[in-house]
C-alpha positions in Angstrom: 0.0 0.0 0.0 1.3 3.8 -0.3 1.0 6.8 1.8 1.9 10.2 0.5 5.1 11.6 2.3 5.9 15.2 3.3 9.0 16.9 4.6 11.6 14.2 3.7 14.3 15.5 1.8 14.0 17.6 -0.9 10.7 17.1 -2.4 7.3 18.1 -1.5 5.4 15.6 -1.4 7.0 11.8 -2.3 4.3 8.0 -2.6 6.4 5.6 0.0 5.2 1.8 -0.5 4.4 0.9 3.4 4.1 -2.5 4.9 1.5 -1.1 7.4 0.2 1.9 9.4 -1.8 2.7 12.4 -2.9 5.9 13.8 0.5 6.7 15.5 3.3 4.6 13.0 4.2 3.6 9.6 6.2 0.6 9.0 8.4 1.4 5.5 10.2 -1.6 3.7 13.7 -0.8 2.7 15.6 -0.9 -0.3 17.5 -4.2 1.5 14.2 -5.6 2.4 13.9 -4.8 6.1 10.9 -3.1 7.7 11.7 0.1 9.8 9.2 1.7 11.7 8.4 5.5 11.7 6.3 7.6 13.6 3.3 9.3 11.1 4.0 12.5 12.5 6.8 13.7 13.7 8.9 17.0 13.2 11.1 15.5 10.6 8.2 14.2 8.0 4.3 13.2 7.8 2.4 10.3 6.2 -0.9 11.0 4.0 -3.7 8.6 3.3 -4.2 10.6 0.1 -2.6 13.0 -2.0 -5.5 16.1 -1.3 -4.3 15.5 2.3 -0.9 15.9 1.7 -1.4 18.4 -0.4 -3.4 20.5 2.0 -0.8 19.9 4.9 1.9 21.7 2.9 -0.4 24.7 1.8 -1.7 25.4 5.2 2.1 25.0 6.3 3.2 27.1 3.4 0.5 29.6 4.2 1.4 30.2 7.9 5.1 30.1 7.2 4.1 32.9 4.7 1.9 34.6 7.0 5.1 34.5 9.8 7.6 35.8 7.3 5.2 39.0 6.7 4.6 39.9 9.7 8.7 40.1 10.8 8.8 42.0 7.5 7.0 44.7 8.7 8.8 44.6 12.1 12.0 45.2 10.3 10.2 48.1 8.4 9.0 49.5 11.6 12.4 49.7 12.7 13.8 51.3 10.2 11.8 53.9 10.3 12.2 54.1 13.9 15.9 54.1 12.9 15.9 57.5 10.7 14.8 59.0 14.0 18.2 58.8 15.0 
């Protein structure tokens, strides 16, 4: 079976072939042929049932890391206004 794969490596969104999965881990079969076991979510990457769920993942990530970034823009611009008082 395959889950949809986020934030491993350098690619969006990758299909890994799983042995299994429950609510909590994954179980991924290795290029050697032994199993591993990962957790579905973690910091490092997250498993997806389908592609529209992946998919939404990484724009609401995208989004807020988006949102984030603008607001520290206008911080910095803030301060350099507050600089030319100077």
């Amino acid at each position: 079976m395959e889950l949809y794969r986020t934030g491993y490596g350098g690619m969006l969104i990758s299909r890994v072939e799983v042995e299994k999965y429950d609510k909590k881990s994954v179980w991924i079969k290795d290029a050697d042929g032994s199993v591993f076991k990962e957790k579905k979510h973690s910091g490092f990457n997250d498993f997806w049932e389908t592609l529209n769920e992946a998919k939404k993942h990484l724009r609401e990530s995208i989004n807020e890391n988006i949102s984030r970034h603008r607001q520290g823009i206008k911080k910095h611009q803030s301060a350099l206004i507050e600089l030319k008082k100077y």
